[in-house]
Each structure stands twice: as structure tokens, then as C-alpha cells.
C-alpha positions as CSV (number, residue, x, y, z in Angstrom):
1,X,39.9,31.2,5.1
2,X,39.2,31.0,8.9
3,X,37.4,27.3,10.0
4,X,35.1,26.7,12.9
5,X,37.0,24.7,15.2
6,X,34.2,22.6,15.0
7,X,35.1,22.1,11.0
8,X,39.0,21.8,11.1
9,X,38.2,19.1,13.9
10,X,36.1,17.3,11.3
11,X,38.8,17.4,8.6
12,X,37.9,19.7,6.0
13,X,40.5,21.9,4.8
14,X,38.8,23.7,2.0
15,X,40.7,24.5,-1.4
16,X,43.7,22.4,-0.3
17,X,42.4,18.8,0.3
18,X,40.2,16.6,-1.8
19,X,37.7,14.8,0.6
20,X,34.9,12.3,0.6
21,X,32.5,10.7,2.6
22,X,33.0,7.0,3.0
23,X,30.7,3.8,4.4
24,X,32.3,0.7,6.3
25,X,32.8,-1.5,8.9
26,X,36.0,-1.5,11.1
27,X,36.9,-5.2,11.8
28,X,39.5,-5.3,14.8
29,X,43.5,-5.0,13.5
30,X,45.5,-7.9,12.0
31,X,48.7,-8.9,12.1
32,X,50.0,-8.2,8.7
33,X,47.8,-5.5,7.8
34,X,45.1,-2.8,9.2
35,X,42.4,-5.0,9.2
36,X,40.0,-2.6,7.1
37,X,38.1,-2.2,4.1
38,X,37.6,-6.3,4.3
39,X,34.3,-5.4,1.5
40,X,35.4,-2.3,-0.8
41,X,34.5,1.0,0.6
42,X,31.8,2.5,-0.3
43,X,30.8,6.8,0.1
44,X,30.8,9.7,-1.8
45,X,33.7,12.3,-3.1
46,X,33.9,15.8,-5.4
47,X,36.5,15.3,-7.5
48,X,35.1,14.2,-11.0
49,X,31.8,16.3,-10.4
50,X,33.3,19.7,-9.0
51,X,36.8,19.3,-9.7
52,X,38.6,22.3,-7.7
53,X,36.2,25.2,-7.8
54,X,36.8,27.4,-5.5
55,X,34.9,30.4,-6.7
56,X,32.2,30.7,-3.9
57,X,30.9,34.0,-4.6
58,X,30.0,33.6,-8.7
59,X,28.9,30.1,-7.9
60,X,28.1,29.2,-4.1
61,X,26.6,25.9,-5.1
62,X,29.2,24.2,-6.7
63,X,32.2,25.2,-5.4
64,X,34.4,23.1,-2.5
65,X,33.6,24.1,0.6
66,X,32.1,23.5,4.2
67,X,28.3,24.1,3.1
68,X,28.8,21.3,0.0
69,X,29.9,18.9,2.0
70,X,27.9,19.0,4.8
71,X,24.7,19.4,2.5
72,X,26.0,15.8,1.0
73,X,26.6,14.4,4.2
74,X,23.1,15.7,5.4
75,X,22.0,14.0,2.5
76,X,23.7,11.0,2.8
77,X,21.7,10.4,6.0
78,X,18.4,11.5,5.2
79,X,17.9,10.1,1.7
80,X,18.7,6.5,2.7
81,X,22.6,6.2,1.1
82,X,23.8,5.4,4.6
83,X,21.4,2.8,4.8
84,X,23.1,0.6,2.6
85,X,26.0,0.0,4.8
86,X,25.4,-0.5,8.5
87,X,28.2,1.2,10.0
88,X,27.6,4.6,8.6
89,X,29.2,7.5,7.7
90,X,33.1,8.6,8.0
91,X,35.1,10.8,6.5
92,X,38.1,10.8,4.0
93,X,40.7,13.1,2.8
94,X,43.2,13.8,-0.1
95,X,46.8,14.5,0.1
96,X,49.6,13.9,-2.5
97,X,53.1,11.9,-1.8
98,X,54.9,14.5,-3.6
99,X,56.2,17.9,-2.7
100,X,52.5,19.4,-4.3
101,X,49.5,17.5,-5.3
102,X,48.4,17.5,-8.6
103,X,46.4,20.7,-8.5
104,X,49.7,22.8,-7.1
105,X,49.2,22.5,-3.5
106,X,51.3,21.3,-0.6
107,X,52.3,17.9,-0.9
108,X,53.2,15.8,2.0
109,X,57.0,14.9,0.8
110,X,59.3,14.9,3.5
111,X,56.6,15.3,6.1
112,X,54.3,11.9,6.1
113,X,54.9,11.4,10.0
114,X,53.6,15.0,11.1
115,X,50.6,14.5,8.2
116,X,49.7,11.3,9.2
117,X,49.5,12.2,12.9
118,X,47.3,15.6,11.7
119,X,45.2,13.3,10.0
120,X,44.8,11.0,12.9
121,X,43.7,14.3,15.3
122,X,41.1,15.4,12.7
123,X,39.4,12.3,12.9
124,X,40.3,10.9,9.1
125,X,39.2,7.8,8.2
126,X,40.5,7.4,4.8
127,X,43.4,8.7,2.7
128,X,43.1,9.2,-0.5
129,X,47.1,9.8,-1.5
130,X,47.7,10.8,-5.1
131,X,51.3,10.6,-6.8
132,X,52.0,13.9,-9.0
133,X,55.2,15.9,-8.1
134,X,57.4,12.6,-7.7
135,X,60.9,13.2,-8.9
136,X,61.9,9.9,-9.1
137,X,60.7,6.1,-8.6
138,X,62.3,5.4,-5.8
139,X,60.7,8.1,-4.2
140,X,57.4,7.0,-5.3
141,X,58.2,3.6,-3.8
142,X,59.4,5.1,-0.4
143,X,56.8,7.8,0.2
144,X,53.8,5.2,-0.4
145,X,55.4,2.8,2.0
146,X,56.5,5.4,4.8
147,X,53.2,7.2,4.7
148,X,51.5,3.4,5.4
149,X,53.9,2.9,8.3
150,X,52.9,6.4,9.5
151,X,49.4,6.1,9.6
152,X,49.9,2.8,11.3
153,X,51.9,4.0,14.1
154,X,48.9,6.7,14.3
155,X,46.9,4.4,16.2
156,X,43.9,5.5,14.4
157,X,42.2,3.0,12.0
158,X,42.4,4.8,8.3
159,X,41.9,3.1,4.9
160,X,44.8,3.6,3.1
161,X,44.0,4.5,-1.0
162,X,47.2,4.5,-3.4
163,X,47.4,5.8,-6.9
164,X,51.2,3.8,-6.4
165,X,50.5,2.0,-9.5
166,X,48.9,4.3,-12.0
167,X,52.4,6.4,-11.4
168,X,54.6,3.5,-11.9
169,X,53.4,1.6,-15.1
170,X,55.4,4.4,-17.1
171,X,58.2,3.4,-15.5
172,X,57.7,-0.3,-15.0
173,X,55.4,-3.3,-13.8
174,X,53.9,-2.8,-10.5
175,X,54.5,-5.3,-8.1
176,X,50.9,-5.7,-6.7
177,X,52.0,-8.8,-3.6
178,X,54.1,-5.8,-2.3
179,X,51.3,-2.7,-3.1
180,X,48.8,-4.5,-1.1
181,X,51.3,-5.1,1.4
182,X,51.0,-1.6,1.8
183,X,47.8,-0.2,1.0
184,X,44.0,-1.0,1.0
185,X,43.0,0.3,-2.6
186,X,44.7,1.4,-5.4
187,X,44.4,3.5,-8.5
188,X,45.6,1.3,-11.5
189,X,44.6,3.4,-14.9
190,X,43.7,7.5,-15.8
191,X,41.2,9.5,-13.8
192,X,37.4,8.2,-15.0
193,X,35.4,10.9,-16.6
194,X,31.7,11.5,-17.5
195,X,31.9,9.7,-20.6
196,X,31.5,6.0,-21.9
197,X,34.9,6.4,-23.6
198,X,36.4,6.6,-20.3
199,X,34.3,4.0,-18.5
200,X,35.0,2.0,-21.6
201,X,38.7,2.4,-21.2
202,X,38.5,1.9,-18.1
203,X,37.0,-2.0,-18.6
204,X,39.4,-2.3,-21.7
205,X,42.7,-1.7,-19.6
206,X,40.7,-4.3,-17.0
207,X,40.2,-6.9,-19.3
208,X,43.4,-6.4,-20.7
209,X,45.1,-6.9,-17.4
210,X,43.6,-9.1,-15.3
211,X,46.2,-11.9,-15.0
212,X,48.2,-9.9,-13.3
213,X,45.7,-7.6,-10.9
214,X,42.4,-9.9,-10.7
215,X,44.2,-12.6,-8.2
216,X,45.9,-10.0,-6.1
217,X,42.3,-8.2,-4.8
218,X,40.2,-9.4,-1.6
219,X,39.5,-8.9,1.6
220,X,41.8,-5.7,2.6
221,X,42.5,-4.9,-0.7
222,X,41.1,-4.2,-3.9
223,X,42.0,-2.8,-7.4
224,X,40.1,1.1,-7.6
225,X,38.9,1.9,-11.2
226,X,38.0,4.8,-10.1
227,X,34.8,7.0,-9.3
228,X,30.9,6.0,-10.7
229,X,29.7,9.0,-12.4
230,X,26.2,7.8,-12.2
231,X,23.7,10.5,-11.5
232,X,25.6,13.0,-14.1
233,X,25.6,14.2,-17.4
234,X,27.7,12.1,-20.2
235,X,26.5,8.3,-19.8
236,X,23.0,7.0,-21.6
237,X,21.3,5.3,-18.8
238,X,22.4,2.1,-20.4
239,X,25.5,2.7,-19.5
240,X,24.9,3.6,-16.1
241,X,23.7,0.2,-15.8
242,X,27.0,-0.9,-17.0
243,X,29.1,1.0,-14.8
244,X,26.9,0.0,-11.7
245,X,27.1,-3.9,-12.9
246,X,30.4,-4.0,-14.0
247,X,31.8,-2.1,-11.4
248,X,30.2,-4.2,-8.4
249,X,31.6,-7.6,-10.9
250,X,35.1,-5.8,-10.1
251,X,34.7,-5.4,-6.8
252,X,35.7,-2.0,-7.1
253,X,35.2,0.4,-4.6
254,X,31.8,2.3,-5.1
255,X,32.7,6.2,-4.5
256,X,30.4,8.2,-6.3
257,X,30.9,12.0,-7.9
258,X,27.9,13.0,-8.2
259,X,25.5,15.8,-6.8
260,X,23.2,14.1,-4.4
261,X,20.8,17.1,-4.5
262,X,19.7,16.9,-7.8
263,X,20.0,12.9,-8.6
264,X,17.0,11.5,-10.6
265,X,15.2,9.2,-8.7
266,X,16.1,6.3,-11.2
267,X,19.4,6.9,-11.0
268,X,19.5,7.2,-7.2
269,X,17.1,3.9,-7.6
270,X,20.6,1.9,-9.3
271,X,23.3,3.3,-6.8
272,X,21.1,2.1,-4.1
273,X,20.1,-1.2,-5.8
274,X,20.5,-3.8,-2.8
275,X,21.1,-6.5,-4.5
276,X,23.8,-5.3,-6.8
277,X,25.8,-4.0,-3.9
278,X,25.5,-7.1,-2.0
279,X,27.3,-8.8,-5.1
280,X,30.2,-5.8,-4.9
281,X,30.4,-6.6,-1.3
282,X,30.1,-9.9,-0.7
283,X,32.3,-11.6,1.9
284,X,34.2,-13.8,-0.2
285,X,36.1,-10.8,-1.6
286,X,36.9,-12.2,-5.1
287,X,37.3,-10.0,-7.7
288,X,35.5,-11.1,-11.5
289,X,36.9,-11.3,-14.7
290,X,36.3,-11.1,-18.1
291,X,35.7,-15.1,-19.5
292,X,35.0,-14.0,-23.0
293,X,34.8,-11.8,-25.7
294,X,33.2,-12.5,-29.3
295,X,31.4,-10.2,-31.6
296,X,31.4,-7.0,-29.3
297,X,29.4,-8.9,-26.5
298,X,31.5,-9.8,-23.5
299,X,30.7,-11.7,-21.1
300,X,31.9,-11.3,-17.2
301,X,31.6,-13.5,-14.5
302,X,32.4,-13.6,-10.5
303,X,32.6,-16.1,-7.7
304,X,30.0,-15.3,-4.7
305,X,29.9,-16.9,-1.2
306,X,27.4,-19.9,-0.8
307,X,28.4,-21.1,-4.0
308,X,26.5,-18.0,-6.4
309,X,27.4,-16.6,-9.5
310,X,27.0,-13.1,-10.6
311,X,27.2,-12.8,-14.2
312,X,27.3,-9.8,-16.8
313,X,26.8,-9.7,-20.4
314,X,27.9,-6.6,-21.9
315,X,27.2,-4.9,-25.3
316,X,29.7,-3.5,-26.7
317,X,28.3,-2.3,-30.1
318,X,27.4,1.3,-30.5
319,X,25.3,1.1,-33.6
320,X,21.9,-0.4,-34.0
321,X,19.7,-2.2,-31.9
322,X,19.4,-4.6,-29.0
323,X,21.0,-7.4,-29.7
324,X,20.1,-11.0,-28.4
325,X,22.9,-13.4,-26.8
326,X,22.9,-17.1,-25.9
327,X,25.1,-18.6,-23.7
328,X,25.2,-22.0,-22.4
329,X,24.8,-22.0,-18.6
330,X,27.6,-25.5,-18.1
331,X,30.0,-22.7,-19.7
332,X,29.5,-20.1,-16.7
333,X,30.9,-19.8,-13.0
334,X,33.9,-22.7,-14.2
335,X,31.0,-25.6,-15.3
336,X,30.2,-25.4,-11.9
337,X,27.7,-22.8,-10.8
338,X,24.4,-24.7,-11.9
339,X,25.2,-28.4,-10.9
340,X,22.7,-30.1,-11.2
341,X,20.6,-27.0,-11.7
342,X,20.2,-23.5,-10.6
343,X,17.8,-20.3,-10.1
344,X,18.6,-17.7,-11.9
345,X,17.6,-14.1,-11.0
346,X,18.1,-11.1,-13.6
347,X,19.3,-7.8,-11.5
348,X,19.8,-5.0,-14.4
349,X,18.5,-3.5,-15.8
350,X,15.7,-4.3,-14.0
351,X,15.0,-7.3,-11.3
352,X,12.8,-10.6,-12.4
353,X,13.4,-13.8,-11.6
354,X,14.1,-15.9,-14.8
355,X,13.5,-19.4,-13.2
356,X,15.3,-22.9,-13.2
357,X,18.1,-23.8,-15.2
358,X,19.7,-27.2,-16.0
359,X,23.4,-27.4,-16.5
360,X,22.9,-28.6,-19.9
361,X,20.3,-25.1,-20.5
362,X,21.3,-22.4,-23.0
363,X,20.0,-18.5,-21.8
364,X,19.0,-15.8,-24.2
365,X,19.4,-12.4,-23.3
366,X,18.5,-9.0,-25.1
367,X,20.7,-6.4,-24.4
368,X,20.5,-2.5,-25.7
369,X,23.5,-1.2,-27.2
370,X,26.1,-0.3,-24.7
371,X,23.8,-2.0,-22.2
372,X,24.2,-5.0,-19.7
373,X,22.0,-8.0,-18.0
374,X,23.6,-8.2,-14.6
375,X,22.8,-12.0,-13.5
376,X,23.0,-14.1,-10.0
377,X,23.1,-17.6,-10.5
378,X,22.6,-19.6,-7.3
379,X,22.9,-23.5,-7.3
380,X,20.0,-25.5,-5.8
């Protein structure tokens, strides 16, 4: 297939990467690392929503190529998803540290200096590197640490995102002090899919890990559960409010897969929601955790900047109705978030401020099966 110069300039190489469209500031370099994604990036990518189609002629709208992403770049500037970060819109790209990427393609094995600096010329901003096609863990190791270096020695400020982990928990415990060493997001469980199985999974394996990941995440660096599929086909919109909630609680990078041109307004309403990205990227840069689970309700919590809380409350039961929870508020944000009393402000599923609360107050919630009451807490 023959590119514009104009294109190939711009990055896309159609039916042989995996790119995306990504939001962020570039803070000047540091010392001991790049000195980027300081909040977790935030854009737009194909991957769960159009997979590898490359069959233009049957279906022209939905497979990868130039006209797709430019109509989602287009869109990402006219229908106010740039306006949610104020440094606007860059672009990413895939490659694979193995000899092929997952899909059968050239991998960049053996050439990370020559694919880094090709990167750097297109004016790539983010790396997306996947890990299929390693023939060894030591190679793995290696090839995620030399195509760092490389894209350092570029010149050319790129966010680096790993999948280094998700490829070496068959083999053996990642050592995350030395991954984010290296990289600026990584990949810890399977690809998300449009389902609440996965997105369940996916906040299972969380959970279930979050000793050893939760502490390692922050400014620079941040555990990637992978894409929201908000906007789609397989989650209820209660669980889209999960996703969106739990996801900014983790702050996880937000990279949708969706298609921009035909988003319902309500669901293009929550991955816009102001105030729920401010909680995902808010300058304190710690990542939230699960503080409890009893009778399929959990209950989530994370440290903001000028001493807020945002809190989640999860339903995890998938038969009958809404369910009501009471928790006591001197148990949330360590005993510490509503001393000697606090406002608290109800963000999802829909925004209303709930009033004053004591440290010695108890909260009831209803929340619909599968459902979650997002919550910022903020001390007076």
C-alpha cells in the first residue's frame, strides 16, 4: 500500500502497526527517567474495537486504515475529547519486542535502535510494545530494557508502554522497582474485552494483587489494565459506570476502544465526566486499592491531593436488585479523610452533593447490581 508522505510522516503504517491517539502534558526530562506521563495518559486506540481488519473494500468503515483514524482524530477535536486534557492530541504506535508481533508481523527483535530512531522521525509519541514471539526470558528482559535505552538516546520525548509483566508472570514474579525503571505503563493481566467477565477479571486479578503492584505506581508510572470499552456493545450501562469509576480509582491509563462516531451521548457524557477524570489524574499520583470486601460489595478507596478521598462501592452481585450499603465514614480514607467532618459529593452514577458528614456518621448507599457510587470526600 503506497502512503502520502504526508501520512508515513505522521506515523501510520496501516496493517502492520497498532496505533492510537494519546492526550498529555510533557513535563521537561529528569534524571532517572523521561519525565512523562506524570498523570496516566489518556487517548484513544483500535485494538479491542476493530481488532486487525484489514478488509477495506467489503467493509470501508471498520477496517485499519488512514481514513479511520483520521475520522477519530477529527473527532477527537471537534466533539470536545481533547478538551479534557490541555495539551492535546499526539499520536502513538504499536510494535512487538519479539521477532513478530502477536498478529504475525515484523517484530522489532534485533533491531530496537534503527526502530526507535524510525519512530522518533515519524513524530511518535507513544510506544505501545507488546511481548509475543519471545524465545526466552532473558530476551524478554533485554529487549524491554534496550528498546527504553533506545528511545531515550532518540532525543524525542515518547511514553514508553510495556506488556513486560503480563509475559513474565508464567515464568516468574515481576520485579516492578526495576519495570518502572524502565517503562512508563505496563500491561499486568490478559487483553480486556467487551464483556463484564473480563472487566471483572480484570479487578479480581487487581484486588488480588495489589501488595505487590499498588505501591510501585505514580507519577511516571502506572499499572495499565488495559483499554475502557465504554461506548460498545457487551457492558450494561451499570457497568460502564464501573469501569469508568474503578478505572480512574486505579489510576489506570484511560485509552478507550471505542467508535467515536457512533457513541451515545450518555456514554460519551461518562468518558468525558470532568470530575471523574480529575480523580484518575490527579497530581498526587497514588494509585487506590481495594479496603474491603463482604457480601459481594467491595468497597475501594484512593488518596487525592488537598487531603480528598475518592471512594467506590461496588456491587458485585449479579442477581436481584439494588442493594443498599452502609459504611461508617471514620472507616474510610485510613480514619482520616473526614476529621472533624467532611463534604461529601456523589460522582456516579450521577453527580449530587450528599452534604456534611461527621467522622462518627454512617452513609447509606443503593447500588444496582453490578453497579457503583463513585464518591469524593473532601475534609473541611
Amino acid at each position: 500500500m503506497k502512503l502520502k508522505s504526508r501520512v508515513l510522516q505522521q506515523g501510520f503504517l496501516l496493517a502492520l502497526r497498532f496505533v492510537s491517539l494519546v492526550l498529555w502534558s510533557f513535563p521537561g526530562a529528569r534524571a532517572l527517567d523521561n519525565g512523562l506521563a506524570m498523570t496516566p495518559t489518556m487517548g484513544w486506540l483500535h485494538w479491542e474495537r476493530f481488532m486487525c481488519n484489514l478488509d477495506c473494500q467489503e467493509e470501508p468503515d471498520s477496517c485499519i486504515s488512514e481514513k479511520l483514524f483520521m475520522q477519530m482524530a477529527e473527532l477527537m477535536e471537534s466533539e470536545g475529547w481533547k478538551d479534557v486534557h490541555s495539551k492535546g492530541l499526539k499520536l502513538g504506535i504499536y510494535a512487538d519486542v519479539g521477532n513478530k508481533t502477536c498478529a504475525g508481523f515484523p517484530g522489532s527483535f534485533g533491531h530496537y535502535d534503527i526502530d526507535a530512531k524510525t519512530f522518533a522521525d515519524w513524530g511518535v509519541d507513544l510506544l505501545k510494545f507488546d511481548g509475543c514471539y519471545c524465545d526466552s526470558v532473558e530476551h524478554l528482559e533485554k529487549g524491554y530494557k534496550r528498546m527504553s535505552l533506545a528511545l531515550n538516546r532518540t532525543g524525542r520525548s515518547i511514553v514508553y508502554s510495556c506488556e513486560w509483566p503480563l509475559y513474565m508472570w508464567p515464568f516468574r514474579k515481576p520485579n516492578y522497582t526495576e519495570i518502572r525503571q524502565y517503562c512508563n505503563h505496563w500491561r499486568n493481566f490478559e487483553d480486556v474485552y467487551d464483556s463484564w467477565q473480563s472487566v471483572k477479571s480484570i479487578l479480581a486479578w487487581t484486588s488480588s494483587n495489589q501488595k505487590r503492584i499498588v505501591d510501585v505506581a505514580g507519577p511516571g508510572g502506572w499499572n495499565d489494565p488495559d483499554m475502557l470499552v465504554i461506548g460498545n456493545f457487551g457492558l450494561s450501562w451499570d457497568q460502564q459506570v464501573t469501569q469508568m469509576a474503578l478505572w480512574a480509582i486505579m489510576a489506570a491509563p484511560l485509552l478507550m476502544s471505542n467508535d467515536l462516531r457512533h457513541i451515545s451521548p450518555q456514554a460519551k457524557a461518562l468518558l468525558q465526566d470532568k470530575d471523574v477524570i480529575a480523580i484518575n489524574q490527579d497530581p498526587l499520583g497514588k494509585q487506590g486499592y481495594r479496603l474491603r470486601k463482604e457480601d459481594n460489595i467491595e468497597v475501594w478507596e484512593r488518596p487525592l491531593s488537598d487531603l480528598a478521598w475518592a471512594v467506590a462501592m461496588v456491587n458485585l452481585q449479579e442477581i436481584g436488585g439494588p442493594r443498599f450499603h452502609t459504611i461508617s465514614i471514620a472507616s474510610l480514607g485510613q480514619g482520616l479523610a473526614c476529621i472533624p467532618d467532611c463534604m461529601i459529593t456523589q460522582l456516579l452514577p450521577e453527580k449530587k452533593k450528599l452534604g456534611f458528614y461527621q467522622w462518627t456518621s454512617d452513609l447509606k448507599t443503593k447500588i444496582n447490581p453490578t453497579g457503583t457510587v463513585l464518591l469524593r470526600l473532601a475534609a473541611t
